[in-house]
N, C-alpha and C positions, 0 to 999 in steps of 0.2 A: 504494500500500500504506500504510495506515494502521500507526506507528511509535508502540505502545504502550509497548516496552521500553525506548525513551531517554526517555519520562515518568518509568517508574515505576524503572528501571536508572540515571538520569542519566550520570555519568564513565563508568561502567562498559562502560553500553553501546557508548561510543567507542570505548573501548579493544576492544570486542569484532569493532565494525566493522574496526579497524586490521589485528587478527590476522587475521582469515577472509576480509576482501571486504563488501561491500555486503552482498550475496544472504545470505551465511554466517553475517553476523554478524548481522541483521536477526532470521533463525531461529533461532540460539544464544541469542538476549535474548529471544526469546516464548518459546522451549521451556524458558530457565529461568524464565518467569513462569508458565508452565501449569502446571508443575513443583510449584513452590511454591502456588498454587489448589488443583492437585487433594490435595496434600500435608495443607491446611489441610481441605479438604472431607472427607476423608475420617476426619480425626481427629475434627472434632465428629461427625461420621455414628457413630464407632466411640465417643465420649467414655465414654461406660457401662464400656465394657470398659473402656479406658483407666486410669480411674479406680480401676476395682476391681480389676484386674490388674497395677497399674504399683507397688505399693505406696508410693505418693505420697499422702499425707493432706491435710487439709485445711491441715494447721499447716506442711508443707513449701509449699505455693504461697502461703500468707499470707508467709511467709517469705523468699519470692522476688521474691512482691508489693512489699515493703516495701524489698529490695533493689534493686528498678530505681527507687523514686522514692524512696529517697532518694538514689542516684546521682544523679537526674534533679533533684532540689533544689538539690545541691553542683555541679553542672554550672554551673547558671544563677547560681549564685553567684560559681562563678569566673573563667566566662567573661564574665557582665554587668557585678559589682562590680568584679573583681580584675583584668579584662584580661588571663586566662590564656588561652594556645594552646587549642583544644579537646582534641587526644589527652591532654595535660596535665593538661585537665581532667576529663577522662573518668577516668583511669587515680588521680588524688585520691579524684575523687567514689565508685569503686569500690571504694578499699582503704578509706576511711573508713567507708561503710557497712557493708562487711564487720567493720573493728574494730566497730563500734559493734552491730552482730547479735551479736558474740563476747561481748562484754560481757556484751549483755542474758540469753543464754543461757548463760553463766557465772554472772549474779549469779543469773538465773532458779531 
C-alpha cells in the first residue's frame, strides 16, 4: 500500500497510526487527505457562488493576503535573525501584522 498521508500528514500521521493500528490509521490519514481535495475541488468548482454569496470583497482577501505574508516575513525574521522558537515566532509574527492592518485601517 502506497502511504501518501505520512508525506503529506508527517507527525500527525504517526500519531494516527499509534491510536487506531496500522490498517486504521493508514485510512484515517487518506480519508482526511481526500477530505480536504475534494473540500478544495469543490470550492473552486463553486468559487462564483462563493464569491458573490459569501459577502467577502475583494478588499477582505487583499486583507488577508497581506496578513499571512506579512506573518510569513516576521517569521523568517525571527526564527532566521533572532533564533526564536517557531510557535514564538508564529504567534509575534501574527499579533504584529494584525497591529500593523489596525493601524493602517485606522489611519486609512
Amino acid at each position: 500500500m502506497v502511504d501518501v498521508a505520512s508525506m503529506v500528514l508527517g507527525g500527525f500521521q504517526d500519531s494516527l497510526v499509534e491510536v487506531f493500528g496500522s490498517s486504521g490509521g493508514w485510512l484515517f490519514g487518506h480519508l482526511i487527505i481526500l477530505s480536504a481535495f475534494s473540500l478544495v475541488v469543490l470550492s473552486i468548482r463553486n468559487r462564483d457562488h462563493i464569491i458573490k454569496e459569501s459577502g467577502y470583497g475583494s478588499r477582505h482577501f487583499s486583507q488577508a493576503l497581506a496578513l499571512v505574508g506579512m506573518t510569513a516575513i516576521q517569521y523568517v525574521v525571527y526564527t532566521g535573525t533572532m533564533g526564536f522558537p517557531s510557535t514564538t515566532s508564529i504567534i509575534l509574527g501574527l499579533f504584529g501584522a494584525l497591529s500593523a492592518l489596525w493601524m493602517i485601517n485606522v489611519l486609512e
